[in-house]
C-alpha positions, 0 to 999 in steps of 0.5 A: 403801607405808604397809602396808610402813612399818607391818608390816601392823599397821594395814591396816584403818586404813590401807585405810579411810584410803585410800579416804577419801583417794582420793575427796577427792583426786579432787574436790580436783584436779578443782576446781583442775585442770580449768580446765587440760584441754583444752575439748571442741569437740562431736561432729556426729555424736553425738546432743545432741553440740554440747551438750558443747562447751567444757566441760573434757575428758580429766578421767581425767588427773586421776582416774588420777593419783589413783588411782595415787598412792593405789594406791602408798601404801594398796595392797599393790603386788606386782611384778605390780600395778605393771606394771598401774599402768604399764601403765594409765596408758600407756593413760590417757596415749594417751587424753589425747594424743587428747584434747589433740590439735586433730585427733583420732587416726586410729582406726588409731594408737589401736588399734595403741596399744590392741594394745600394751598388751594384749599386754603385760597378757596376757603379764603376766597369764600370767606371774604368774598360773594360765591355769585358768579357773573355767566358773561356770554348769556350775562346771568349772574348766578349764586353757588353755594359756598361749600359747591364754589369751594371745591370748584375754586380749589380745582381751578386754584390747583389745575392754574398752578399746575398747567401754568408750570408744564407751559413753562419751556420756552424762553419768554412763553409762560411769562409772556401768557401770563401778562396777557391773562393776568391782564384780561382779569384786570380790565374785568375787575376795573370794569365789573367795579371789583377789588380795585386794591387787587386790581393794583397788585396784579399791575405789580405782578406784572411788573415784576414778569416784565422786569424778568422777562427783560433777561429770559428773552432769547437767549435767556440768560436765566429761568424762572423755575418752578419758584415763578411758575408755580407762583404765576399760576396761583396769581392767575387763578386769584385774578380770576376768582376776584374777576367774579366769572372764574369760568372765563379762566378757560378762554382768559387763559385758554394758551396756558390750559391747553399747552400745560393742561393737555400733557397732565391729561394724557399721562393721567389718563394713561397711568389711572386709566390706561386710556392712551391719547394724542399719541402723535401729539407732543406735550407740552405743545409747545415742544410738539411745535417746535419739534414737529412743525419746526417752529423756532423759539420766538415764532412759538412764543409770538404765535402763542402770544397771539392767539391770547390776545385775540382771545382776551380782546374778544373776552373783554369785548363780550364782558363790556357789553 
């Protein structure tokens, strides 16, 4: 809106001012604001899970909000980009009414809510953008048609929401890979010459993390819940469809697929199937670290984190060339 107001004279001015405010408006409204959100009661099933109860939950109310506001009034906002707003903020509301709620959603209502909004990305998407997909590792470009990219983007929409919030468990970790990936769509849309507008909105939504990370680092003092999972899985899966190589979501955010993905394909696999796997292996693995391989919080969020990088940095190395 402030780009509008002054022509676009201003944009580094402006863009620089944005992200500044977007960080101390985040840690503000988490300062005043958190003795509001509901209070965790503790996850039995979780490993150190009791330890989380009675501290603020659903903190991503706070830091979406944030986001959005700073998105309307820093950012360059096309018709496009303000469904994505709406649309991310539907998926943080849905989170946050989980997070409310004195007995958690059933898995099913979650995910049809979950399906919803997917479709509705994928057919934005589709409408607004090309269904041409850059191959980085063979460097093809290849055309999908448009009804076929919709159904994979509504996948890969619904599987980003969905593992990013079975990855969240550890103070600092789903946040933490969220920044890395996010950030490795970045530098693919600056370097593929994409959605530069965009672009901007995922430095915002960084910011926004960082400024809750700044009071979830252990000992957290508050989590994010449902309301900030949910709404970082969406973001990540946009990122990666505005990057033009949505497959690269699978190394780009390879962590968070694997940490949340593989918990929702063992009870799959069991409850549809009957098919048991990884039995010894617990999920998500950040409690089989911790619990079987006697990692503490910080070596799991710090080790995870690396392995991220490394794998982003190689990304990154392979889409320049």
């Amino acid at each position: 809106m402030i780009n509008y107001l002054t022509d676009g004279s201003y944009l580094g001015t402006v863009s620089f001012l944005g992200i500044i405010t977007a960080f101390f408006l985040t840690c503000f409204f988490m300062i005043k604001c958190r003795g509001m959100l509901p209070k965790d009661a503790g996850r039995d099933y979780a490993h150190d899970g009791k330890l989380s109860a009675g501290k603020p939950r659903g903190a991503g109310f706070i830091f979406i909000l944030v986001f959005m506001a700073a998105g309307l009034l820093f950012g360059e906002m096309s018709r496009e980009q303000s469904i994505y707003i709406v649309l991310i903020a539907a998926a943080m509301m849905t989170g946050f009414l989980d997070d409310c709620s004195k007995t958690p959603w059933d898995e099913y209502k979650k995910g049809f809510l979950d399906l919803i909004i997917s479709i509705m990305i994928a057919i934005t998407y589709v409408n607004f953008n090309s269904t041409d997909v850059y191959l980085a590792f063979v460097n093809e470009t290849i055309s999908i048609h448009p009804v076929l990219f919709g159904v994979l983007a509504t996948i890969l929409v619904w599987a980003s929401i969905n593992v990013t919030n079975c990855s969240d468990g550890v103070d600092g970790l789903s946040g933490t890979l969220s920044i890395i990936t996010l950030l490795t769509f970045y530098a693919m849309i600056q370097i593929g010459g994409g959605d530069s507008s965009f672009a901007y909105l995922i430095l915002l939504f960084v910011t926004c993390i960082l400024g809750y990370l700044w009071f979830n680092a252990t000992p957290s003092i508050l989590m994010m819940g449902d309301a900030g999972s949910r709404a970082m899985g969406l973001m990540i899966a946009i990122a990666a469809l505005k990057s033009g190589s949505p497959f690269l979501y699978l190394i780009a955010a390879l962590v968070l697929f694997l940490d949340g993905g593989l918990g929702l394909l063992k009870v799959a696999l069991l409850r549809f199937l009957k098919i048991r796997i990884l039995s010894k292996t617990r999920t998500p693995l950040h409690d089989h670290v911790r619990k079987v391989w006697n990692w503490s919080n910080t070596q799991t969020v710090y080790r995870f984190s690396i392995i991220q990088i490394v794998l982003s940095v190689a990304v990154i190395y392979v889409y320049l060339l």
